[in-house]
KOLSEKE-533039 format. One line per 5 residues: number of its first residue (from 0); for each residue x, y, z of C-alpha. Coordinates in pm, 1 decimal, padded with zeros to 6 digits. Example, Ala and Ser with C-alpha at 12.3 -4.5 7.8 and 13.67 -1.06 7.14 Angstrom:
<rs>
0) 01230.0,-00450.0,00780.0; 01367.0,-00106.0,00714.0;
</rs>
This chain:
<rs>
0) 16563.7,13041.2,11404.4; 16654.1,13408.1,11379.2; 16987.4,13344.6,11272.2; 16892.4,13123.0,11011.8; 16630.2,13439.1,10909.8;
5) 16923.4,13670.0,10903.6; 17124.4,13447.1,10664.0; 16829.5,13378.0,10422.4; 16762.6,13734.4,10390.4; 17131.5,13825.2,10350.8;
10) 17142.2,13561.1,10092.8; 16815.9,13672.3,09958.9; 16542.6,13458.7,09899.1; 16538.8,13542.4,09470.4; 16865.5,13421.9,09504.7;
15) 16782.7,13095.9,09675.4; 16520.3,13049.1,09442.9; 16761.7,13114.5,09103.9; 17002.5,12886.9,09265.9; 16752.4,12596.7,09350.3;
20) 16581.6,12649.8,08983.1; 16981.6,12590.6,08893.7; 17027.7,12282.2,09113.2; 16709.0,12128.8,08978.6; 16780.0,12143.4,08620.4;
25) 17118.6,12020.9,08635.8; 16994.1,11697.5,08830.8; 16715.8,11619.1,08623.0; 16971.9,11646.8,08331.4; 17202.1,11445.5,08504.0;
30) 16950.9,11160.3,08618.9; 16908.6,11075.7,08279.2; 17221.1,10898.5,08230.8; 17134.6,10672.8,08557.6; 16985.6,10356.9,08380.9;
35) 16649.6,10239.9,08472.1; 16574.7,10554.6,08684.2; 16227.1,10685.2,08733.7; 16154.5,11067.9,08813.0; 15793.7,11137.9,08959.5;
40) 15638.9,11447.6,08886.5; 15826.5,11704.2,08614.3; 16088.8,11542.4,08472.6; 16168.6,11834.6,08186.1; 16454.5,12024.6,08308.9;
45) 16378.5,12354.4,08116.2; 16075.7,12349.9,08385.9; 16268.5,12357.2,08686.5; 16115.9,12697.7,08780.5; 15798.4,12485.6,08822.9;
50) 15932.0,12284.3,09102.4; 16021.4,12332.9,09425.9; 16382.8,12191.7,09541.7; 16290.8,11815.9,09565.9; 16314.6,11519.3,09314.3;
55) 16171.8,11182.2,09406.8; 16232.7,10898.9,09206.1; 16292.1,10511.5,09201.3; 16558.3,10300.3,09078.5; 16354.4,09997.4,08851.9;
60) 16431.4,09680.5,09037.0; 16539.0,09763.8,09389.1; 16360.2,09882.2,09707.3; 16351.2,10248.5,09729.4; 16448.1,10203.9,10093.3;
65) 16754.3,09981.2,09999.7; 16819.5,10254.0,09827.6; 16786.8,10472.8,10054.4; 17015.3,10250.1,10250.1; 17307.2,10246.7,10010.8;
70) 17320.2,10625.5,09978.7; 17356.0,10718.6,10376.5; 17517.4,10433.2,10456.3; 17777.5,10416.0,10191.5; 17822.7,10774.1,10030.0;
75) 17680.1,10985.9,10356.2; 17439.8,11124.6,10123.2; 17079.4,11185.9,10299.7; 16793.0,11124.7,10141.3; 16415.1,11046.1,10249.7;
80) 16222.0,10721.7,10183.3; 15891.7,10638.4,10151.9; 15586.6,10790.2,10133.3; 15664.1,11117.0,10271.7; 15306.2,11180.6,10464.0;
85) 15084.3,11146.9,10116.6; 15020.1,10777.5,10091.5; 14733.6,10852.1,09854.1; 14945.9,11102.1,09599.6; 15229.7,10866.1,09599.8;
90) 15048.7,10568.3,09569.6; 14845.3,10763.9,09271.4; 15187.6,10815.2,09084.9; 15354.0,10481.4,09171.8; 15017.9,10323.4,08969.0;
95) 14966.5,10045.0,09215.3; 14627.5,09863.4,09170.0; 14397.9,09869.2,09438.5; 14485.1,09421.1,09501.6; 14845.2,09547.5,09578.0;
100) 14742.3,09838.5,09783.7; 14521.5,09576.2,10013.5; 14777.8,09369.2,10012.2; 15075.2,09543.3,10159.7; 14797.3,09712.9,10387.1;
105) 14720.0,09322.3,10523.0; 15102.9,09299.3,10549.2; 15145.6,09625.2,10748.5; 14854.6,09561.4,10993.7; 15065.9,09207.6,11065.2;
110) 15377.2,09437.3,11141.2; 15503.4,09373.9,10855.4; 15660.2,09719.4,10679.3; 15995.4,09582.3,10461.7; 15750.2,09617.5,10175.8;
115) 15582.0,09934.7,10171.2; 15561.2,10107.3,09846.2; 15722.5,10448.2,09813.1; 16025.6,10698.4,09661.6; 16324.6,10812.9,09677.2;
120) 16393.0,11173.7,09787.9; 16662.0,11462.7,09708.7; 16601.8,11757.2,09871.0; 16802.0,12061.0,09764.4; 16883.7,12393.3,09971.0;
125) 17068.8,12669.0,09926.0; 17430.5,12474.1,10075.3; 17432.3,12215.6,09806.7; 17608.6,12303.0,09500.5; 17674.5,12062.9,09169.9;
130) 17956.8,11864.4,09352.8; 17697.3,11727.8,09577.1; 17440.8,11601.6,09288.5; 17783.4,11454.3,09105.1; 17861.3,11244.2,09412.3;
135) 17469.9,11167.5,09408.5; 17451.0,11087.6,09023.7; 17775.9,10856.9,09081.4; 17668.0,10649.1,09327.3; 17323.8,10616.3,09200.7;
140) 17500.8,10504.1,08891.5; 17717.2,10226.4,09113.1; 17399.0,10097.9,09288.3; 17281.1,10010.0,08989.3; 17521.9,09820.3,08850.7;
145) 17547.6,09622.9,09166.9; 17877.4,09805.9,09292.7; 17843.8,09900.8,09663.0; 17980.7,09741.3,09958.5; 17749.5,09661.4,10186.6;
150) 17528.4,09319.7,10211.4; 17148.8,09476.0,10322.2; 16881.6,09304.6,10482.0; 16544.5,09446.7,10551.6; 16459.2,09480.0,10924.5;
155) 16059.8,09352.5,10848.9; 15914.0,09581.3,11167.8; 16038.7,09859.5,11078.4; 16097.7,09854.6,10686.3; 16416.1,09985.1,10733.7;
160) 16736.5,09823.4,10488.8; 17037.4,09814.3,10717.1; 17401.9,09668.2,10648.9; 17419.3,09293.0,10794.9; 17585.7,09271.6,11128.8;
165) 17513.0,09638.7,11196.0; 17474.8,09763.0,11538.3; 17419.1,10162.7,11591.9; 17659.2,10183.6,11943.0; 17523.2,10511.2,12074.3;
170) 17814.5,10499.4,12342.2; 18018.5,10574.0,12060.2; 17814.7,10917.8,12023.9; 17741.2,11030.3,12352.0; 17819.7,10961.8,12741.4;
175) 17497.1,10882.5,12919.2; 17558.0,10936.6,13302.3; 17286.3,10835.8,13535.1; 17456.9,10862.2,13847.3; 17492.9,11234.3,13996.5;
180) 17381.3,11406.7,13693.1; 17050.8,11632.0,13762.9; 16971.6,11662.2,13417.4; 16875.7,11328.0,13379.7; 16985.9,11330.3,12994.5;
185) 17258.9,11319.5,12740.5; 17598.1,11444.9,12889.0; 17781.3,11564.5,12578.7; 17878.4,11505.4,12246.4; 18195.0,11232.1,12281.5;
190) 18243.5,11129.2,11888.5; 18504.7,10936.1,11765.4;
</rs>
């Protein structure tokens, strides 16, 4: 934590903040040539001084989470899905009438969640530059015409969208050793 202190205030934080106001105004400029794309909240970018460094948004047609999905999976770009702890506010700005709110409610309480409402959301810091919301813009711009790889299906317990046939192997990642190690946990990083 202090080292990452010590950078932001050798960077300096009116810096960040120029840079962010930068990175926001490009995006939202850019977003507009991704068809059928819906920004929530401020979508003007000669207000990106307004904002803070995040731009949710939905893609008309397709499950934010899919979405979601199809970035990380297929272009390593991270984004967040969902509601992002304020339900309310983004069910307020998503417009969803109160029979649709009860209804994926019912469907949750069933253990149901490949239906929840929610966004899509870029986050912006101070280590992304323009390349990063090109390769964003570009794939956004490829999901919706239909042009990724992967074949997703919804996983209903946890709402999750993950490529079919997909297993996470975390013996891949790490070395779990039970036998004769007194920490009891993960040995060490072994990536491939």
């Amino acid at each position: 934590m202090a080292a990452a202190a010590k950078d932001l205030m050798a960077l300096g934080m009116d810096n960040i903040a120029a840079h962010e106001d930068e990175l926001i105004s490009y995006t939202l400029n850019r977003l507009c040539s991704v068809p059928g794309l819906k920004v929530y909240g401020e979508p003007d970018p000669s207000r990106s001084g307004e904002k803070v460094g995040v731009i949710p948004f939905n893609v008309n047609g397709l499950s934010h989470l899919k979405v979601a999905a199809i970035l990380g999976y297929e272009a390593a770009i991270g984004v967040r899905s969902g509601c992002f702890c304020a339900h309310p506010y983004v069910v307020h700005l998503l417009g969803l009438p109160e029979q649709e709110q009860e209804a994926w409610q019912a469907e949750v309480l069933k253990g149901n969640r490949g239906h929840l409402p929610g966004m899509v959301r870029a986050s912006f810091g101070c280590y992304n530059d323009t390349d990063d919301i090109d390769r964003l813009i570009d794939m956004l711009q490829r999901i919706v015409k239909g042009d990724y790889r992967g074949d997703y299906e919804v996983h209903p317990g946890s709402g999750d969208f993950l490529p079919k046939n997909y297993t996470e192997l975390f013996s891949d990642y790490f070395l779990l050793e039970d036998e004769g190690d007194i920490s009891g946990g993960v040995h060490g990083y072994c990536g491939r």
